[in-house]
C-alpha positions as CSV (number, residue, x, y, z in Angstrom):
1,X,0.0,0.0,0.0
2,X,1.1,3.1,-0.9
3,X,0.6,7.1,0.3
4,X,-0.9,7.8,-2.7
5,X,-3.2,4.9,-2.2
6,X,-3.9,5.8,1.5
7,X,-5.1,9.5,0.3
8,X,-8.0,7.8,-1.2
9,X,-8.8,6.1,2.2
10,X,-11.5,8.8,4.0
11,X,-10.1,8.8,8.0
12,X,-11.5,10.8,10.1
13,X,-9.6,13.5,12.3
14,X,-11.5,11.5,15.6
15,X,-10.7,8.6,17.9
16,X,-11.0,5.5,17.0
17,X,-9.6,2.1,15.9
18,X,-7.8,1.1,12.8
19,X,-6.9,-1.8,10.9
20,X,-4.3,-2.7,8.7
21,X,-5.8,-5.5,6.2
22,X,-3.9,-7.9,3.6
23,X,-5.0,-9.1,0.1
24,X,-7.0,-11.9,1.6
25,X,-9.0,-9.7,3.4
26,X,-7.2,-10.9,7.0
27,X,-6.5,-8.5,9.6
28,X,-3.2,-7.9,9.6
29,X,-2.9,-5.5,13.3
30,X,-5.2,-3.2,14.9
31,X,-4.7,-0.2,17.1
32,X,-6.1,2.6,18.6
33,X,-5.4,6.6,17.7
34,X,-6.4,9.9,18.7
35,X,-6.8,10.8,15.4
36,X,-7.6,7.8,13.2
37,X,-6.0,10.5,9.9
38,X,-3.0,11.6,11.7
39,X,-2.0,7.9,13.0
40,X,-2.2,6.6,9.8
41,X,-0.9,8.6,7.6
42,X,2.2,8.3,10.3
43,X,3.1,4.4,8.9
44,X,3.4,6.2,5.8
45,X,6.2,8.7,6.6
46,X,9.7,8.6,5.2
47,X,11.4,8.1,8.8
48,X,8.9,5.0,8.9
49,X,12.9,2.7,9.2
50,X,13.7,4.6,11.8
51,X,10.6,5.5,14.0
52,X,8.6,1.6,13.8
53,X,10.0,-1.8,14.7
54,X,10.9,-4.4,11.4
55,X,8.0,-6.2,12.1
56,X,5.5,-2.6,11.2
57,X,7.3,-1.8,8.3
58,X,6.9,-5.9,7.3
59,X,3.4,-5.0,7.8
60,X,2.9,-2.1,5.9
61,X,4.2,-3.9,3.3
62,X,1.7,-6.4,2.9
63,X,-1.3,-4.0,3.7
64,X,-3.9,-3.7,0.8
65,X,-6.8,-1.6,3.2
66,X,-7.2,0.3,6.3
67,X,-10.5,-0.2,8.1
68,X,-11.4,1.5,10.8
69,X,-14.4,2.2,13.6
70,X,-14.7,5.8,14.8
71,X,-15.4,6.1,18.4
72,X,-16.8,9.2,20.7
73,X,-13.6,9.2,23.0
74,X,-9.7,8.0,22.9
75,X,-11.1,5.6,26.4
76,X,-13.9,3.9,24.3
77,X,-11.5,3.2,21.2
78,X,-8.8,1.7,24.0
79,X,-11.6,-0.7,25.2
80,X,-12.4,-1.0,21.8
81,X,-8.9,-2.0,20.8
82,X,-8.9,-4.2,23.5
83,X,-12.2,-6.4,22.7
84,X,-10.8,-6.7,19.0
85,X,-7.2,-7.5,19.6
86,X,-8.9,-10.4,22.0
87,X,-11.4,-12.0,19.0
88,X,-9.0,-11.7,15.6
89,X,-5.5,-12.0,17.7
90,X,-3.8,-10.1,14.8
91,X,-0.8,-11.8,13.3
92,X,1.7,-8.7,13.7
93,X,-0.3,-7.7,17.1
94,X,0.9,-11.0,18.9
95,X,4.2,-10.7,17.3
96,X,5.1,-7.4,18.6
97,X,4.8,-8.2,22.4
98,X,5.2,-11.5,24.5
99,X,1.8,-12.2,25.2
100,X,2.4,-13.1,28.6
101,X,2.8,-9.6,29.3
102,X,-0.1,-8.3,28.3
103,X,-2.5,-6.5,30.3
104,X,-5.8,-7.3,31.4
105,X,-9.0,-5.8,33.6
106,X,-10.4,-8.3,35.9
107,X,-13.4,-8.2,38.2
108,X,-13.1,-11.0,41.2
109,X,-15.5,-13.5,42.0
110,X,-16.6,-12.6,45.5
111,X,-19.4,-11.0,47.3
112,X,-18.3,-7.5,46.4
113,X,-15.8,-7.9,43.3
114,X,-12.8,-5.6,43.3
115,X,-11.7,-4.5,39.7
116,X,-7.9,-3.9,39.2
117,X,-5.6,-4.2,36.1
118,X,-3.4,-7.2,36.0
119,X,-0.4,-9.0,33.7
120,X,-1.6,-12.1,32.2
121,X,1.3,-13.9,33.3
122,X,-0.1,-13.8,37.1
123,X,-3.2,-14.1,36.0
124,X,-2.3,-17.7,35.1
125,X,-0.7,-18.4,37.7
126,X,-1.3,-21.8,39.2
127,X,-2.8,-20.5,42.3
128,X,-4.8,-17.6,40.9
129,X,-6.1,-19.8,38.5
130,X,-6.7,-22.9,40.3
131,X,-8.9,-20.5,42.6
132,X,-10.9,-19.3,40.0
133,X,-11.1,-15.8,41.5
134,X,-11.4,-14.1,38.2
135,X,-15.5,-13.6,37.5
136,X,-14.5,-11.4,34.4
137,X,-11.1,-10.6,32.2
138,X,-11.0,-8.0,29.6
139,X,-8.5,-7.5,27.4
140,X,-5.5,-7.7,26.2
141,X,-4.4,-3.9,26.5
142,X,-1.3,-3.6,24.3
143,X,0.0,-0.4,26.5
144,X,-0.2,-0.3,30.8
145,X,0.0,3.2,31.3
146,X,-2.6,4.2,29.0
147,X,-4.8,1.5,30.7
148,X,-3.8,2.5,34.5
149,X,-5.1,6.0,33.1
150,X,-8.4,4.2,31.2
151,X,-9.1,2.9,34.9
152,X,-9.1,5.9,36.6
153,X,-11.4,7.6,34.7
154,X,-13.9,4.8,34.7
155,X,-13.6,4.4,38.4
156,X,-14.7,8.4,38.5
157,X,-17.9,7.4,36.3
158,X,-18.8,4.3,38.2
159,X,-17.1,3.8,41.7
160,X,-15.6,0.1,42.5
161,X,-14.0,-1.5,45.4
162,X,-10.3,-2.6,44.7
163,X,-8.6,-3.2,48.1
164,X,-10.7,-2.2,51.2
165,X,-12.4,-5.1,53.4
166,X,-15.9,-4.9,53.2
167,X,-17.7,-3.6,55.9
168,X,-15.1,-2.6,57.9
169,X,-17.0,0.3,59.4
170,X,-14.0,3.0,58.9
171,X,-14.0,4.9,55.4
172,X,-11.1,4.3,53.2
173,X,-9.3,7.0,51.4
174,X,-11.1,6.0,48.3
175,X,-14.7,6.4,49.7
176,X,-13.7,9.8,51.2
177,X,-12.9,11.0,47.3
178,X,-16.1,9.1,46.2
179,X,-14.0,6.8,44.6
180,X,-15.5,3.8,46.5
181,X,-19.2,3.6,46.6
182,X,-19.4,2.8,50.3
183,X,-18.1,-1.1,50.2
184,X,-15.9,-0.5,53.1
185,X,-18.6,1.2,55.2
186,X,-21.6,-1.1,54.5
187,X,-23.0,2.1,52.6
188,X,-24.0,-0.4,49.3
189,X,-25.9,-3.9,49.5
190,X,-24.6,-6.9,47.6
191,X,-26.9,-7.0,45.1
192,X,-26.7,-3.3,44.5
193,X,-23.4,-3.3,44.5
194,X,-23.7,-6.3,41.8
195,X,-25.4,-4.1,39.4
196,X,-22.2,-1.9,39.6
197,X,-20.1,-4.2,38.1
198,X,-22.2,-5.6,35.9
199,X,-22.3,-1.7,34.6
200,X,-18.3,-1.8,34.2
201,X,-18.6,-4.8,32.3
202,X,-20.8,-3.9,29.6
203,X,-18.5,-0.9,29.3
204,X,-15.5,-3.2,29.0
205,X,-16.9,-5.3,26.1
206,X,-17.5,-2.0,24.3
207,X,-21.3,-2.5,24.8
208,X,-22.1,1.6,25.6
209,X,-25.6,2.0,24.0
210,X,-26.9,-1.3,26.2
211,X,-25.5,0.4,29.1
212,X,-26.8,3.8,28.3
213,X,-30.2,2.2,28.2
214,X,-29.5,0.5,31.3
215,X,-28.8,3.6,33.2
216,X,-31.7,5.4,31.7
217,X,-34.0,2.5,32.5
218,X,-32.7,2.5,36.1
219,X,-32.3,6.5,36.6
220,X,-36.8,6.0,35.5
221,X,-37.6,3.6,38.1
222,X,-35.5,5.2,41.3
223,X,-37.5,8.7,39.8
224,X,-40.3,7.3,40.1
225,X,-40.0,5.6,43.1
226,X,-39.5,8.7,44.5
227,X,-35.5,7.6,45.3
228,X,-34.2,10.6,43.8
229,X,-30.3,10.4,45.4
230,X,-29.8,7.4,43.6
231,X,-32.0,8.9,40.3
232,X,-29.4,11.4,40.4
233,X,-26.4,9.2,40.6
234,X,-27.7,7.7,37.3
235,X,-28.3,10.7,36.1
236,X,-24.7,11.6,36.7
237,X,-23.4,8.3,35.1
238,X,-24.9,8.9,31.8
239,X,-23.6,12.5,31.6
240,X,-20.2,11.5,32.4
241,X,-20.7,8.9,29.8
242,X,-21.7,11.2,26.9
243,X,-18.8,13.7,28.0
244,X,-16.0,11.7,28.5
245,X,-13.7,13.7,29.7
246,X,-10.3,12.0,28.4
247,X,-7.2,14.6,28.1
248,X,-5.1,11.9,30.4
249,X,-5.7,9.3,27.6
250,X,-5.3,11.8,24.6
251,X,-1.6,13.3,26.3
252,X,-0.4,9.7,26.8
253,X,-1.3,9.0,22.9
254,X,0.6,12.8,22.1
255,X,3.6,11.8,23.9
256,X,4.3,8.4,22.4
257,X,3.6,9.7,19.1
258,X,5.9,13.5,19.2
259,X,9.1,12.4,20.5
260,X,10.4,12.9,17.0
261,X,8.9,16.8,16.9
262,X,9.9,17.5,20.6
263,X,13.8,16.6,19.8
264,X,14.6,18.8,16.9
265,X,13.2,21.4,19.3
266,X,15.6,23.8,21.7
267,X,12.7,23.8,23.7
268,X,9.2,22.7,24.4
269,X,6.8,24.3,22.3
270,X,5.0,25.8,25.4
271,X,0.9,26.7,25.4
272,X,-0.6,27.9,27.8
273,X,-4.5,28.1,27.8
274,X,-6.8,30.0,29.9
275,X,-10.5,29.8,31.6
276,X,-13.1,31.4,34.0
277,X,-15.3,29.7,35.7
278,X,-18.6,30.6,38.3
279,X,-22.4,30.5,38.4
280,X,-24.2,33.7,37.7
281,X,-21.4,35.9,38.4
282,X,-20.7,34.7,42.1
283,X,-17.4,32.5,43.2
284,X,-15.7,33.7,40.0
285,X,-12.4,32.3,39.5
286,X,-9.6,32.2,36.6
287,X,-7.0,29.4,35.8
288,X,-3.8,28.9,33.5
289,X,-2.8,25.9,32.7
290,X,0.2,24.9,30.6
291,X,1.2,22.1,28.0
292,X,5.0,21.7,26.8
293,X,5.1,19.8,23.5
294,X,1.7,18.5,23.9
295,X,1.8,17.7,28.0
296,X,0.3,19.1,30.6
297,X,2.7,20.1,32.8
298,X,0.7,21.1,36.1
299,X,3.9,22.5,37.9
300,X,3.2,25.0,36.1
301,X,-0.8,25.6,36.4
302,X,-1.8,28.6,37.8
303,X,-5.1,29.6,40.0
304,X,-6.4,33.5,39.9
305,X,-9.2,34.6,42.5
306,X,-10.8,37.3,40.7
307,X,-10.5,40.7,42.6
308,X,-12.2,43.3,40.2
309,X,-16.1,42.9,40.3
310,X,-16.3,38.9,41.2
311,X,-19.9,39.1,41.5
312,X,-20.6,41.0,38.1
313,X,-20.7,38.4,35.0
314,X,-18.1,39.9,32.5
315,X,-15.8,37.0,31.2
316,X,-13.9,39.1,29.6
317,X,-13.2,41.6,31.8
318,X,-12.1,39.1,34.2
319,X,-9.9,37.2,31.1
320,X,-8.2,40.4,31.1
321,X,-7.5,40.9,34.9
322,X,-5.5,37.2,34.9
323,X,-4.1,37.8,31.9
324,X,-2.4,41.4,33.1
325,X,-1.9,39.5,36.7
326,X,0.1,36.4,34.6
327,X,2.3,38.9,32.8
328,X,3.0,41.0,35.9
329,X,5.2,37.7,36.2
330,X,8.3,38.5,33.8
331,X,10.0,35.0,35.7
332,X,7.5,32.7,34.1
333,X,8.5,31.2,30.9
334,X,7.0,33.2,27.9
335,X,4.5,31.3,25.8
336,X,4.9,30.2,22.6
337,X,1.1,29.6,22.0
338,X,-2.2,31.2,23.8
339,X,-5.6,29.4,24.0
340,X,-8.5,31.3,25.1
341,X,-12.0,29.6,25.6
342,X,-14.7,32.1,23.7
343,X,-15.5,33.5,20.3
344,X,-14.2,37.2,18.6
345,X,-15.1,39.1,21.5
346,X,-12.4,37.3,24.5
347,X,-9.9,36.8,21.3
348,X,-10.3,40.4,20.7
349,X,-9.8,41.2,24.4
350,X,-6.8,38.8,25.1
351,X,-5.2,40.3,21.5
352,X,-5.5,44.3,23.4
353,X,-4.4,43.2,26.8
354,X,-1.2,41.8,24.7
355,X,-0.9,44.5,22.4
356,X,-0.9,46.7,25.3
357,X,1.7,45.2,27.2
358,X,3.9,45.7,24.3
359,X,4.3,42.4,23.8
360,X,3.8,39.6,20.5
361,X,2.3,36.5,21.6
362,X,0.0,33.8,19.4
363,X,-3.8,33.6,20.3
364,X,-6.4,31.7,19.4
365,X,-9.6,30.6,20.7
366,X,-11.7,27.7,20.8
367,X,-15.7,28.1,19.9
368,X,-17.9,25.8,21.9
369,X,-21.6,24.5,20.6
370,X,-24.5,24.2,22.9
371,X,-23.2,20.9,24.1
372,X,-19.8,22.7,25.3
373,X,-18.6,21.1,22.2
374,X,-15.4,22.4,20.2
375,X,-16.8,23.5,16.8
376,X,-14.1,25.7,15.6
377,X,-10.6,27.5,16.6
378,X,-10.4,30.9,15.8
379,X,-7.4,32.7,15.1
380,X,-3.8,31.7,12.6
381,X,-4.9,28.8,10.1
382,X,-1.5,27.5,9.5
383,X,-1.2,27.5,13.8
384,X,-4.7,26.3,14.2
385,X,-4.0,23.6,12.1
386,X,-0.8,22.5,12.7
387,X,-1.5,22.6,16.6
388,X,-4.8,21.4,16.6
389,X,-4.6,18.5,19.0
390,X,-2.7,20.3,21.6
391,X,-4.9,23.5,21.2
392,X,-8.0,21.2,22.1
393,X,-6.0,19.5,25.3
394,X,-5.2,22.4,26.7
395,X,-8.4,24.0,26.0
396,X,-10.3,20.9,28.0
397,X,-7.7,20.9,31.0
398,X,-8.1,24.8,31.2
399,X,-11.7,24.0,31.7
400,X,-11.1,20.8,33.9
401,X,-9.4,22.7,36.4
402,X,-10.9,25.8,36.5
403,X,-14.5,23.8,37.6
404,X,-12.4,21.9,40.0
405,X,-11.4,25.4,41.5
406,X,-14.4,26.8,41.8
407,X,-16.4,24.6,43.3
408,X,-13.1,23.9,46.2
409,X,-13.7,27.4,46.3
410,X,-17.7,27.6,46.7
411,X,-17.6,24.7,49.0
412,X,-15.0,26.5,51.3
413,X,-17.4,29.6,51.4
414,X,-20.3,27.9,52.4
């Protein structure tokens, strides 16, 4: 297969999973991307000999197709990944790692299953297997990190025991951060607590429309029986669901994939990106948060407690205070890149507090839809473009942590 070839091939610039597919019509290997365009056309490079294994470029050698399976999120297309690495067992998939150290989610069979990530080479283990422990195994997940991250996020959708003793009266640290849905302090029945993981499974096969009917079904009948805390956890569930919130996942995928940019490079190509959050004017707060080639680098985040007018909604007065407030600071490292959340008008403002400063700086801003949705980046096309990925990271972690702040901050005031 060839570039010219590929062009012809419509991928879309989304998550999702790809498959390289030989002459015969047999899967050849099958990963995951951030950008289903932007992975592919990466086999297809001239540095492919020096960037990919022997056994890739053998590969790309005896592709005739790419298939591939856009998903809504970079977590779903790693579960995704997962389920069909497991049912075709891809020839140059199996070849490019020693299966035995593969990794795997599994849910326990006991009264309250924990769910942790394990290697498959103590998984069958005499003991381990001999016991039977293992209710359910997903997988295998070609990379650990991105999985340990995969885990975490899931765990903040739908809270799971993995290591405190049932019933065992004292909180642990996870059920204090709502991590733990009350296993340790007898909070959660069994058969409630059943339910949970049979929710986590169905999103480990890849199964989310069954589940999102699930939830909806079960959010209906705790409304209507008047249960409304639990209605609401649903509630919550299926939100988090439908906005996945993934930049761990997406700045994992950036970094394995950029080394090459990031070493002809003096220095990180630094962004920083910028966000206010409050509720009708009140508890208004600003943030900064930074990415260096593509990677958050939170030593560097920045929190703002807006002092002129807090209580008056003017996002972009308030842009402007921590953007004056941030270049008071002539020690912090200079951006290479800014990202504004907002249309023309906080562009426009973030463009005159710069200008007026006497000082030359990149801006650009991202343009949300009525889902909080990016639908467009305004600004430089050739920077918009070429950046695109990191401009939308940085943009989602601006907005991450500047919630996170303000509701620390509302819940210390009340």
């Amino acid at each position: 297969m060839t570039i010219d070839e590929l062009k012809q091939i419509n991928l879309p610039d989304a998550p999702g999973v790809y498959q390289f597919i030989d002459n015969k019509k047999k899967i050849l290997y099958i990963g995951k991307a951030t950008s289903l365009r932007d992975r592919v056309r990466s086999y297809f490079g001239n540095d492919l000999m020096h960037t990919r294994g022997k056994h890739i470029i053998d590969m790309v050698t005896l592709a005739f197709d790419v298939r591939h399976i856009s998903t809504d999120s970079v977590l779903e297309a790693l579960v995704l990944e997962a389920s069909l690495i497991k049912r075709h067992q891809p020839y140059f998939n199996t070849k490019e790692k020693d299966n035995k150290s593969w990794n795997y989610v599994v849910i326990t069979n006991e009264e309250f299953p924990r769910v942790f990530v394990i290697r498959e080479r103590t998984m069958l283990s005499g003991a381990a297997n001999s016991e039977g422990i293992y209710r359910h195994v997903f997988g295998p997940f070609p990379q650990g990190t991105n999985l340990s991250e995969a885990l975490k996020i899931v765990r903040r959708i739908f809270p799971f025991r993995d290591t405190c003793t049932p019933r065992q009266g004292k909180p642990c640290f996870n059920r204090q951060i709502r991590l733990c849905p009350g296993v340790c302090t007898g909070e959660i029945s069994p058969i409630a607590y059943r339910e949970r993981t049979k929710e986590i499974k169905l999103f480990f096969e890849g199964k989310k429309t069954m589940l999102m009917k699930r939830l909806s079904r079960s959010m209906h009948m705790h409304a209507k029986k008047q249960e409304f805390e639990l209605a609401q956890e649903y509630k919550r569930m299926i939100f988090a669901l439908q906005h996945i919130q993934d930049v761990s996942l997406i700045s994992e995928d950036v970094r394995m994939h950029s080394q090459k940019t990031s070493s002809v490079r003096s220095k990180p190509f630094r962004i920083e990106a910028y966000d206010v959050a409050h509720i009708s004017g009140k508890y208004t707060v600003g943030v900064m948060v930074v990415l260096e080639d593509g990677i958050p680098k939170k030593s560097a985040y920045r929190k703002f407690k807006i002092r002129i007018d807090p209580d008056q909604v003017n996002d972009n007065l308030h842009l402007e205070e921590i953007l004056l407030r941030r270049f008071a600071h002539t020690e912090w490292i200079t951006p290479d890149l800014i990202v504004i959340d907002g249309g023309t008008a906080q562009k426009r403002r973030a463009e005159i507090v710069v200008r007026n400063i006497k000082k030359s700086y990149s801006i650009v801003s991202v343009v949300k839809d009525s889902r909080h949705k990016p639908k467009a980046i305004l600004g430089n096309k050739e920077i918009a473009e070429s950046y695109k990925r990191w401009i939308l990271i940085a943009n989602a972690e601006s907005h991450r942590f500047a919630v996170l702040y303000h509701r620390t901050l509302r819940e210390k005031l009340h």
